[in-house]
ROTORLO-959154 format. One line per 2 residues: number of its first residue (from 1); their letters; for each residue x, y, z of C-alpha. Coordinates in nm, 4 decimals, padded with zeros to 6 digits, always signed. Example, Ala and Ser with C-alpha at 12.3 -4.5 7.8 and 13.67 -1.06 7.14 Angstrom:
2
1	as	+01.2300 -00.4500 +00.7800  +01.3670 -00.1060 +00.7140
//
This chain:
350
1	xx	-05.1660 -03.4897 -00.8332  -05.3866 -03.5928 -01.0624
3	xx	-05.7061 -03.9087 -01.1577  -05.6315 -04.2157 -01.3646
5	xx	-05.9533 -04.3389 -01.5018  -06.3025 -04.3366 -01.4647
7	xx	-06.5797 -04.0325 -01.4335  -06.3699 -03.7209 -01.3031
9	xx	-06.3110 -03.7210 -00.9543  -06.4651 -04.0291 -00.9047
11	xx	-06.1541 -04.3486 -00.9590  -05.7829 -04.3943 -00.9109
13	xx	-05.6184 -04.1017 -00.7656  -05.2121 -04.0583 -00.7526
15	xx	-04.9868 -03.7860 -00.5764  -04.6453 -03.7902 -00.6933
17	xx	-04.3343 -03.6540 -00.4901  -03.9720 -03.6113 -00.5278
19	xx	-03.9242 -03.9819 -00.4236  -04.2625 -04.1551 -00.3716
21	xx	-04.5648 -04.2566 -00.6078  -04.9010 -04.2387 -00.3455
23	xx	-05.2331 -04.4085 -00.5601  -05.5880 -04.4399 -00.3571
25	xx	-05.9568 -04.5078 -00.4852  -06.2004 -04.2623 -00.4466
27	xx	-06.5332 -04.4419 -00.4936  -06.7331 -04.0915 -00.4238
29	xx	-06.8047 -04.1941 -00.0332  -06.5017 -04.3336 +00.0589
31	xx	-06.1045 -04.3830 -00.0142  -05.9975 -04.6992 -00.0516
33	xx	-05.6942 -04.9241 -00.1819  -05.4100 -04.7020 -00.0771
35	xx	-05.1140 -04.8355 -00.1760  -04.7339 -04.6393 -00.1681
37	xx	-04.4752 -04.7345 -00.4229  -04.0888 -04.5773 -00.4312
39	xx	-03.9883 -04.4557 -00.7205  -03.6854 -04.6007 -00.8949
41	xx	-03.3006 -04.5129 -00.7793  -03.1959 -04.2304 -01.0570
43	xx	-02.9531 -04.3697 -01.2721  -02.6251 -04.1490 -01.3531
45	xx	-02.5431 -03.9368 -01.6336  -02.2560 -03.8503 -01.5962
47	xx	-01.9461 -04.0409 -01.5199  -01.6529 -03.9524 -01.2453
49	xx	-01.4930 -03.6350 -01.3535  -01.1895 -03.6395 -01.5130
51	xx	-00.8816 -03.4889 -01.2878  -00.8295 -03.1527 -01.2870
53	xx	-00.5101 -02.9832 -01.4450  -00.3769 -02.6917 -01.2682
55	xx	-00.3659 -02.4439 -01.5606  -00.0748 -02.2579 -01.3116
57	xx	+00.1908 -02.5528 -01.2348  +00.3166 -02.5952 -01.6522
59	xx	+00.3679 -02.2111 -01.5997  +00.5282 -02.2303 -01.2528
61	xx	+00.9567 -02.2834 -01.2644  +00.8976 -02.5237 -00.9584
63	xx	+01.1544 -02.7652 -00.8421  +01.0374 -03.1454 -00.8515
65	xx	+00.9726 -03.1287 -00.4482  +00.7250 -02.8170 -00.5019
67	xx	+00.5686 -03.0002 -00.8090  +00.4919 -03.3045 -00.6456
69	xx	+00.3638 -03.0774 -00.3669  +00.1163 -02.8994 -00.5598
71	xx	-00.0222 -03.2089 -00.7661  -00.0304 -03.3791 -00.4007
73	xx	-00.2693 -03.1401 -00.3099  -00.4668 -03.1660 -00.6192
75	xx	-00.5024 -03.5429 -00.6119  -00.6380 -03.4888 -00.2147
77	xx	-00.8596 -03.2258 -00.3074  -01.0338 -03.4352 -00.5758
79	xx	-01.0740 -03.7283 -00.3115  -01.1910 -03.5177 -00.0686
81	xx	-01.4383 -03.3427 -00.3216  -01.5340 -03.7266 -00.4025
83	xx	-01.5669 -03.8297 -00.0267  -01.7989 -03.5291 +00.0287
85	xx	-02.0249 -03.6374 -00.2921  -02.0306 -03.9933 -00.1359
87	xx	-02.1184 -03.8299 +00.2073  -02.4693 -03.6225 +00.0420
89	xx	-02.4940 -03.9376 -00.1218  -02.5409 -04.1665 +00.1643
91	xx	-02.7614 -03.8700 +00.3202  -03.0202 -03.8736 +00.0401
93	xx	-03.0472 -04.2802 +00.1074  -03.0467 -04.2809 +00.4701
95	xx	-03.3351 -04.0319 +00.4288  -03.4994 -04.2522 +00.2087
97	xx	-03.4720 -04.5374 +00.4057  -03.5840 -04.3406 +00.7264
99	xx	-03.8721 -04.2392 +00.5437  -03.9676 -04.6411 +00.4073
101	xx	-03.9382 -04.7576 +00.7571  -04.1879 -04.4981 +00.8790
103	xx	-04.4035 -04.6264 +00.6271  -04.3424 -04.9885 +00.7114
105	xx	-04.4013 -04.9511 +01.0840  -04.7745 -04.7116 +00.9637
107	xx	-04.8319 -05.0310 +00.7810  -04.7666 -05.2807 +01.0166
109	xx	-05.0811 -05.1055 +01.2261  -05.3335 -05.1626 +00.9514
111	xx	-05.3704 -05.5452 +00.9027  -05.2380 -05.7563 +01.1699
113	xx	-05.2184 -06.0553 +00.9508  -04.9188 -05.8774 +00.7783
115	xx	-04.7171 -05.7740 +01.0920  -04.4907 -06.0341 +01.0642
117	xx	-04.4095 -05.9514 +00.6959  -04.3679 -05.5785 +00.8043
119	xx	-04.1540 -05.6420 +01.0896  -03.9255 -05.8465 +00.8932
121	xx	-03.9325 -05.5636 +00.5965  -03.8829 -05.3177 +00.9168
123	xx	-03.5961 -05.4768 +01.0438  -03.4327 -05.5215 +00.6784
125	xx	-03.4905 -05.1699 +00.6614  -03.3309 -05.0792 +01.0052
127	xx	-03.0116 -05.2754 +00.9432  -02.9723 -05.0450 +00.6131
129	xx	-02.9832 -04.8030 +00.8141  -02.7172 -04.8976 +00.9870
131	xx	-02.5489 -04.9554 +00.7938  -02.5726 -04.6640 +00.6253
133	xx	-02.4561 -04.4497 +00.9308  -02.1712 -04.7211 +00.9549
135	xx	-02.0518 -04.6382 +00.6349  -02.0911 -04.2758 +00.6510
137	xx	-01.9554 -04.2723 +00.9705  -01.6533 -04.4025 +00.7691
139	xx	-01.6462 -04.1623 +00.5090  -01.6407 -03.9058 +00.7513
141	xx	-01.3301 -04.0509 +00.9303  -01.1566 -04.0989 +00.6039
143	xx	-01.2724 -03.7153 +00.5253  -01.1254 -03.6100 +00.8516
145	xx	-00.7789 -03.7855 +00.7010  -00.7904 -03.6289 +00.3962
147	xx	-00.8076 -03.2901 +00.5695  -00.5251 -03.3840 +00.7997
149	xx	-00.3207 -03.4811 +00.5260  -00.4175 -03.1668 +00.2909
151	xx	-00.2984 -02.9372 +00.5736  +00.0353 -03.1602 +00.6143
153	xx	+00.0636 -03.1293 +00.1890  +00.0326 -02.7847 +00.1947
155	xx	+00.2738 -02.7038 +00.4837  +00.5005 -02.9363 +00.2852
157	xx	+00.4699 -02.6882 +00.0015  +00.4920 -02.3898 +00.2124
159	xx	+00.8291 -02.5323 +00.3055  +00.9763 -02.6461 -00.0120
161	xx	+00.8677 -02.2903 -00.1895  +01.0351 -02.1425 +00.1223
163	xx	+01.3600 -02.3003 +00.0494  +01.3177 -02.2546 -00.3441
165	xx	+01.2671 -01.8706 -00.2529  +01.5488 -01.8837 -00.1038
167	xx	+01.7859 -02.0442 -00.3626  +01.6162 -01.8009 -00.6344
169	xx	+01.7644 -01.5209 -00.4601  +02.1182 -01.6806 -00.4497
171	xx	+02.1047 -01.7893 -00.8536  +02.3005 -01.6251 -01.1133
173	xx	+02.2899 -01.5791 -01.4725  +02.6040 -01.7460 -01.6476
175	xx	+02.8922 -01.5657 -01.8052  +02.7957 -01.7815 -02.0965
177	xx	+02.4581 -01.6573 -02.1326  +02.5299 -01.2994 -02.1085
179	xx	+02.8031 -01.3172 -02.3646  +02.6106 -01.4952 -02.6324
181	xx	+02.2662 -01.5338 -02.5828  +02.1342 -01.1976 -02.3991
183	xx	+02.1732 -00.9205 -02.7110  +02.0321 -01.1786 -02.9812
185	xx	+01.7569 -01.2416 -02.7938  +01.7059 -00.8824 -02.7011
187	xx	+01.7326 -00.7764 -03.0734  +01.4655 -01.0488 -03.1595
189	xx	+01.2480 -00.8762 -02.9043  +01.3487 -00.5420 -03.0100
191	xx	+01.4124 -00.5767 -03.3843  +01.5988 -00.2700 -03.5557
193	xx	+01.6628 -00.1003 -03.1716  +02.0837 -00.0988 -03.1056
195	xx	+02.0141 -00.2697 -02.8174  +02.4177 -00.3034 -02.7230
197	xx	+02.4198 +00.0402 -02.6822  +02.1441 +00.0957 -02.4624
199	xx	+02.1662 +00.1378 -02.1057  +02.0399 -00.0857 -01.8528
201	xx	+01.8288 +00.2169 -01.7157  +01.6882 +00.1639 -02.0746
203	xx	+01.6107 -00.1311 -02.0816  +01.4256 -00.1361 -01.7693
205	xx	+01.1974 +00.1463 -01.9040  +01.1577 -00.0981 -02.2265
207	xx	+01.0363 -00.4080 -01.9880  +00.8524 -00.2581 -01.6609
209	xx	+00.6195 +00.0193 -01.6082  +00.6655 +00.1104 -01.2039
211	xx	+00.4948 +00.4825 -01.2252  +00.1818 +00.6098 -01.0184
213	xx	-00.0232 +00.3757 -01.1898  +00.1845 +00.1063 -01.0469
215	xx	+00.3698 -00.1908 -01.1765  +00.3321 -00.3570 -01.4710
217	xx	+00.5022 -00.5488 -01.7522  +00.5499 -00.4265 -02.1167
219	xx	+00.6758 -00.6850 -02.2404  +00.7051 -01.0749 -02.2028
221	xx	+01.0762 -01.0820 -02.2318  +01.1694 -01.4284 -02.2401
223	xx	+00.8363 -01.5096 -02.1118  +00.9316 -01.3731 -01.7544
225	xx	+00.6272 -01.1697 -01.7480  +00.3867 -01.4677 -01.7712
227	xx	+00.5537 -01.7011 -01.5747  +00.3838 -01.7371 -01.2040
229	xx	+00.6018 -01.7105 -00.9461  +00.5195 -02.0049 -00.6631
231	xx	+00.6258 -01.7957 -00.3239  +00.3042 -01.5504 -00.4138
233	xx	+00.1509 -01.6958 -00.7447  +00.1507 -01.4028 -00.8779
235	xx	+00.2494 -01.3363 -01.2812  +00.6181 -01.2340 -01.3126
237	xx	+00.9711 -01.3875 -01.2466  +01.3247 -01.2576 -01.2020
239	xx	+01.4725 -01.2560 -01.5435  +01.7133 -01.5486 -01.3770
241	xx	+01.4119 -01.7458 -01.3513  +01.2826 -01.7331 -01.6729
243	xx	+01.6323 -01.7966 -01.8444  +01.6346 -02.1086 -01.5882
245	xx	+01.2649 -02.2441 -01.7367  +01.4187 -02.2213 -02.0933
247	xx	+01.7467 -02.3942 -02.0231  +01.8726 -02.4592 -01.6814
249	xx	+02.2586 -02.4579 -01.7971  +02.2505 -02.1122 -01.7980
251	xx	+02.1395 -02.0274 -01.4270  +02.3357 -02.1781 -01.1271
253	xx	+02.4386 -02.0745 -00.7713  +02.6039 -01.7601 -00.8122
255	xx	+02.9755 -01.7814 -00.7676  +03.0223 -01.3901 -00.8294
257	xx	+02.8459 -01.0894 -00.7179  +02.9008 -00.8228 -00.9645
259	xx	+02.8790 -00.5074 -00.8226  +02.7811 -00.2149 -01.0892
261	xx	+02.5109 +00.0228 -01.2166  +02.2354 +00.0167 -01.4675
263	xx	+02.3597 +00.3360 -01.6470  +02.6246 +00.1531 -01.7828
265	xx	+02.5645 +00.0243 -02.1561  +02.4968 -00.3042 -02.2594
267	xx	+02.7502 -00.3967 -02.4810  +03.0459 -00.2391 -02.2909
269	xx	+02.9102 -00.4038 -01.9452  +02.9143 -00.7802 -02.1328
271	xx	+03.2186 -00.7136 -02.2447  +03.4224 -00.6321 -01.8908
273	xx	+03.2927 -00.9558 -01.7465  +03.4332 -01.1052 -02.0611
275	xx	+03.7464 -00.9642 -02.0321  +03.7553 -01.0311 -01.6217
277	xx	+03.7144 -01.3710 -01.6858  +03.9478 -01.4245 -01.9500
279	xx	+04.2209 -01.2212 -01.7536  +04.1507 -01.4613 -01.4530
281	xx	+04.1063 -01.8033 -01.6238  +03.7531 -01.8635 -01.5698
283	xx	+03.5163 -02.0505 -01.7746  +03.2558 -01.8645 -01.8851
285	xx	+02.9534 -02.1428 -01.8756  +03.0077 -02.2068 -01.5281
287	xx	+03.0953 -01.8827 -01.3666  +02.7455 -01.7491 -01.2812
289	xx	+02.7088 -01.3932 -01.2121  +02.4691 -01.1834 -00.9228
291	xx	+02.3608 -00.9562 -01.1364  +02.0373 -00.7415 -00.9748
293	xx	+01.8844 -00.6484 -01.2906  +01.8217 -01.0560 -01.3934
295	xx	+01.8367 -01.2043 -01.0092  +01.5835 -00.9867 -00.8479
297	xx	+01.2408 -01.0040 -00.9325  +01.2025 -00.6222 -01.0625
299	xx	+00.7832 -00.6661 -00.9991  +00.8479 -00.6722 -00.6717
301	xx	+01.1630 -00.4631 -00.6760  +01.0353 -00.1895 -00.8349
303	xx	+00.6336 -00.2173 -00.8001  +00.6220 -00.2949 -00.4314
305	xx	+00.9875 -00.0937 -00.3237  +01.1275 -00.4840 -00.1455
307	xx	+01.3781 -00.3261 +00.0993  +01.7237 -00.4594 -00.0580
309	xx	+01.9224 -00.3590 +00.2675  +01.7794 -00.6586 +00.4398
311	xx	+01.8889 -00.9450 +00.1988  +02.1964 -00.8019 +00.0538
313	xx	+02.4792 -00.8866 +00.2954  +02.3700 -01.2592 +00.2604
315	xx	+02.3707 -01.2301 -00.1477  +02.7090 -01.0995 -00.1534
317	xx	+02.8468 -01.4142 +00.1402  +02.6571 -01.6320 -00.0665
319	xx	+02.8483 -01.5541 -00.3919  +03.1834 -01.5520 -00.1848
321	xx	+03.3696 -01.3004 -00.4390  +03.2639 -00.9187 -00.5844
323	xx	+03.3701 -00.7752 -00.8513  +03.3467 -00.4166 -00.8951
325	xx	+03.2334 -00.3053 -01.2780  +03.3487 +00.0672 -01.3852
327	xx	+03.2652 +00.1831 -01.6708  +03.5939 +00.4412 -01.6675
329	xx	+03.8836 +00.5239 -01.3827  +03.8233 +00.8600 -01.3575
331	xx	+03.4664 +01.0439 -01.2911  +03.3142 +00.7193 -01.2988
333	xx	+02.9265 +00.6861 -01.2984  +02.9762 +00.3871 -01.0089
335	xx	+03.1177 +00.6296 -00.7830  +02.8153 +00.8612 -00.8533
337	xx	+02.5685 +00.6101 -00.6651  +02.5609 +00.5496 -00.3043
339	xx	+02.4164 +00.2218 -00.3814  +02.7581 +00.0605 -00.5192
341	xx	+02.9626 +00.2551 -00.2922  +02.7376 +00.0124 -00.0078
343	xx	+02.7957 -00.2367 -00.1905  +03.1876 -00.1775 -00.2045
345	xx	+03.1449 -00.1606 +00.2121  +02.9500 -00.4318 +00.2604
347	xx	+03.2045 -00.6630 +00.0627  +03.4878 -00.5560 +00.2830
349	xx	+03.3296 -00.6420 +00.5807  +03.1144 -00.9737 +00.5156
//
């Protein structure tokens, strides 16, 4: 607080607060002349926020159901961050017009001449009260909806990432892809490395990292190791996935499980399916090929051990057909695995 005029201490005194200006006479016997002003509504600074872009969707390979999922829920969360700013907002007023009734219905006690003008001012002020609470009574209805429909959005997405889990784990790489796109973009990546002559095995130790430190990328192949995967949102796709995001042409519902093993070479592997197609009349841009090493996402694979007993019978119904890749007739590395020689079983039976 502080004086306005006249000798010190003796004159206009006014105490400020938050939202009220008090000023009273001290005449040095008596106060006198109180009078209570409100200070003036704060005007706004700043105008509405812009929407948010999640920084995750453009590097999410969602379908257009799980996209319009996730900006669903980003639209409701703004409005319900909005509602909730509306909701403090009303608050702060109904406080303040509390607060000016109380001092209205102190005033109305002082001069009876002015009760009728108080009352009046009282009752103006009562009715903005009310509605006030009307209106935020509203707002808290309408936040209620919002909420409702967030957890609806979001079970919405939990469904449609469900079923695009799901259909990940039955895509294949096309025939196509593998024959003339895989080893030029590998040599790109790998410039003056004979890439067509290293193994699978190889490769792997060229892209992922799974020792006792645990898993991790070392290198953004095709961009699979920055791409978020929507069923954990988590960084790192199946190589599938990532070949999908670049051009879809090349991934489809795999028609062909190719059973096989990553010791085999590169070059020699490409060029069996090559020749098993040609042999059988296929066409090599839509036969699209179960192939672990690009299907499976090898961060969970290999960093978290994902038990592949449990999902393979229904890869290898899905594709409908198995093929069996050797790499030679006799002593040949496929029947050195246990792994293929399931495989081989499993096929029989399903």
């Amino acid at each position: 607080f502080y004086a306005v005029g006249g000798p010190p201490f003796i004159g206009l005194w006014q105490f400020d607060t938050d939202r009220e200006a008090v000023k009273i006479n001290w005449s040095g016997r008596e106060w006198t002349q109180l009078r209570v002003e409100s200070k003036a509504e704060r005007t706004r600074s700043e105008k509405e926020p812009r929407r948010r872009q999640d920084p995750v969707l453009d590097r999410m390979p969602l379908r257009r159901t799980e996209k319009r999922a996730h900006e669903e829920i980003q639209r409701l969360l703004e409005e319900l961050k909005e509602t909730e700013q509306q909701i403090s907002e009303m608050n702060a007023r109904a406080d303040d017009a509390r607060k000016d009734l109380q001092a209205k219905a102190a005033a109305h006690k002082v001069a009876e001449e002015e009760a009728r003008k108080k009352q009046a001012e009282a009752k103006a002020a009562a009715e903005v009260v009310r509605q006030i609470d009307s209106r935020r009574q509203a707002i808290e209805a309408k936040r209620q909806d919002i909420h409702a429909a967030l957890t609806k959005a979001r079970d919405v997405l939990a469904n449609e990432t469900a079923k695009a889990t799901a259909e990940r784990a039955e895509e294949g790489v096309s025939l196509d892809f593998l024959a003339n796109h895989f080893v030029p973009e590998l040599k790109r990546q790998f410039p003056g490395v004979d890439v067509e002559q290293k193994t699978f095995s190889e490769l792997a130790e060229m892209f992922w990292d799974s020792g006792r430190q645990g898993f991790a990328h070392k290198t953004d192949f095709l961009g699979h190791a920055s791409l978020v995967d929507p069923s954990d949102e988590e960084a790192g796709v199946s190589l599938t996935t990532a070949i999908w995001k670049k051009n879809t042409k090349h991934v489809g519902k795999a028609n062909l499980f190719v059973s096989w093993t990553w010791r085999y070479r590169v070059g020699p592997f490409i060029e069996a399916l090559v020749e098993h197609a040609r042999r059988n009349g296929l066409v090599p841009d839509s036969l699209f090929l179960w192939v672990c090493f690009f299907t499976n996402n090898q961060r969970r694979w290999l960093g978290q051990h994902q038990d592949g007993v449990a999902v393979f019978a229904a890869n290898v119904s899905s594709a409908k057909r198995v093929v069996c890749v050797l790499d030679k007739y006799q002593d040949s590395l496929y029947f050195q695995r246990l792994w293929t020689l399931f495989e081989m079983f499993v096929a029989c039976i399903v």
